[in-house]
C-alpha positions as CSV (number, residue, x, y, z in Angstrom):
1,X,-7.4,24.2,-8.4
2,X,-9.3,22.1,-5.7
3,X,-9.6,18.5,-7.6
4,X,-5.6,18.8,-7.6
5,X,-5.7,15.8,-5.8
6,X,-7.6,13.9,-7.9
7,X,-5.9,14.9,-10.9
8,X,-2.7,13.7,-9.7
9,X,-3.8,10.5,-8.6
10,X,-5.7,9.9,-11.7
11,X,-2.4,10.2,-13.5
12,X,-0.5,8.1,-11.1
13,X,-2.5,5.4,-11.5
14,X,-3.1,5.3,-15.3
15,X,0.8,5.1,-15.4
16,X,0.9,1.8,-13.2
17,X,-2.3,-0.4,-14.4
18,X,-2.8,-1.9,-17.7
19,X,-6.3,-1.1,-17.8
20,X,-6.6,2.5,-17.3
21,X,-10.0,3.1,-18.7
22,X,-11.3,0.7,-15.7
23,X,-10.1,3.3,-12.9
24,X,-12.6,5.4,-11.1
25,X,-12.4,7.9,-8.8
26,X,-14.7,9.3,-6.2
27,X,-13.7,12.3,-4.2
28,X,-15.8,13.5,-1.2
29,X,-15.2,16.2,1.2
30,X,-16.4,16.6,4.8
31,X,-15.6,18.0,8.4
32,X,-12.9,14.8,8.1
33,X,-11.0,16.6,5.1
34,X,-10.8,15.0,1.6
35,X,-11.3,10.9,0.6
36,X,-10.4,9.4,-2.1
37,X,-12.0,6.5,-3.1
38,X,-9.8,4.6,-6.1
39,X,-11.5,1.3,-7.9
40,X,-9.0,-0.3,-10.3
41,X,-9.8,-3.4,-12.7
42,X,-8.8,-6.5,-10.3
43,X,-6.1,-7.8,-12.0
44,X,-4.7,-4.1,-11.1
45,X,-5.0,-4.6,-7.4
46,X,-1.6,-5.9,-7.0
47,X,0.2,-3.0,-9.0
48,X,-1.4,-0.2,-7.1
49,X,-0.9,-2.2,-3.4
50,X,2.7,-3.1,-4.3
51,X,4.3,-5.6,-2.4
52,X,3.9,-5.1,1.1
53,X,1.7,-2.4,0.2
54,X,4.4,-0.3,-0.2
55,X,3.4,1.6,-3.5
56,X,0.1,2.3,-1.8
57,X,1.9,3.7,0.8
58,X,3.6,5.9,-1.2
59,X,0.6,6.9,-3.3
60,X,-0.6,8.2,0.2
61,X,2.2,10.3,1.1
62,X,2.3,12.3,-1.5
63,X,-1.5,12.5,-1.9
64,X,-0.9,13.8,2.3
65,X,1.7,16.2,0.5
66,X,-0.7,17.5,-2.0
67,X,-3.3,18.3,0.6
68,X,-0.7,19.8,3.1
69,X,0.1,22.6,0.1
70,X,-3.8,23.3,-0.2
71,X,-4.5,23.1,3.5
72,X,-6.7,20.0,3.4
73,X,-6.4,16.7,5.1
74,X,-6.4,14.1,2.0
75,X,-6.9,10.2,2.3
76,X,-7.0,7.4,-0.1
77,X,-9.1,4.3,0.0
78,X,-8.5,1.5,-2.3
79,X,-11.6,-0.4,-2.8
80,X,-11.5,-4.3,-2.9
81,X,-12.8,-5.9,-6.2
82,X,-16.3,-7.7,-5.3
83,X,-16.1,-11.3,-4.6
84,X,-12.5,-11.1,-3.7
85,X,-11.4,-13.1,-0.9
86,X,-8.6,-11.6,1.7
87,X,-6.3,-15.2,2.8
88,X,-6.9,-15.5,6.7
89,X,-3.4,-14.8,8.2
90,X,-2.3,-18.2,9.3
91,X,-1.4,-18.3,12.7
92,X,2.4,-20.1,12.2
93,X,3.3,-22.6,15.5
94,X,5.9,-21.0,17.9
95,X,9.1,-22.5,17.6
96,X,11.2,-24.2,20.1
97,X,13.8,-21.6,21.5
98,X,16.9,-21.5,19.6
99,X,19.9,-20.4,21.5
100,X,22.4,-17.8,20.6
101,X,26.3,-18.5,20.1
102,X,29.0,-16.0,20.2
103,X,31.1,-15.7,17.2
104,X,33.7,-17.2,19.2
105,X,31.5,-20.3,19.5
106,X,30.7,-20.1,16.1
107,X,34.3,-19.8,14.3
108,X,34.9,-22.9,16.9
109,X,31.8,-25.1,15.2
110,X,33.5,-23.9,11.8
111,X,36.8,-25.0,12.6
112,X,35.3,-28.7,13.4
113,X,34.1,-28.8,9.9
């Protein structure tokens, strides 16, 4: 079965979004190996990123294990919704230099208390 793949990740993500007739999934193959191109409804986004992208993460893996067992290179792209808008990272203001006590100096601040 060479869609096994897509399959897989079709059922994946109908289990995690509340609007699975809004998935699509677009599977090419070239010299590069097999991509996978997933567009979810946008309130979806955030259940198929996970926090810290960590579900996505984990979708790839085992999409990587899939391909492994049918000797192809498999990657997953997660297209944005259009006219979203990525937050700039915020560049946060270094902080003076804290310094380090030993827990000796620490129990001794407690004991003052």
């Amino acid at each position: 079965m060479e869609e096994a793949d897509k399959v897989f990740l079709e059922y994946v993500v109908k289990a995690l979004v509340d609007n699975p007739n809004d998935i699509k999934i677009d599977r090419t193959v070239d010299e590069m190996g097999v991509l996978i191109s997933l567009t979810v409804n946008p309130a979806d986004m955030g259940k198929i990123i996970g926090r810290m992208g960590n579900t996505a993460k984990a979708i790839r893996t085992l999409l990587r294990i899939i391909g492994m067992k049918n000797n192809a290179r498999v990657n997953l792209k997660i297209n944005e919704p259009e006219g979203s808008t990525r937050p700039e990272r915020v560049e946060r203001p270094q902080s003076a230099p804290t310094t380090l006590k030993t827990v000796d100096q620490a129990m001794e601040d407690l004991k003052g208390i």
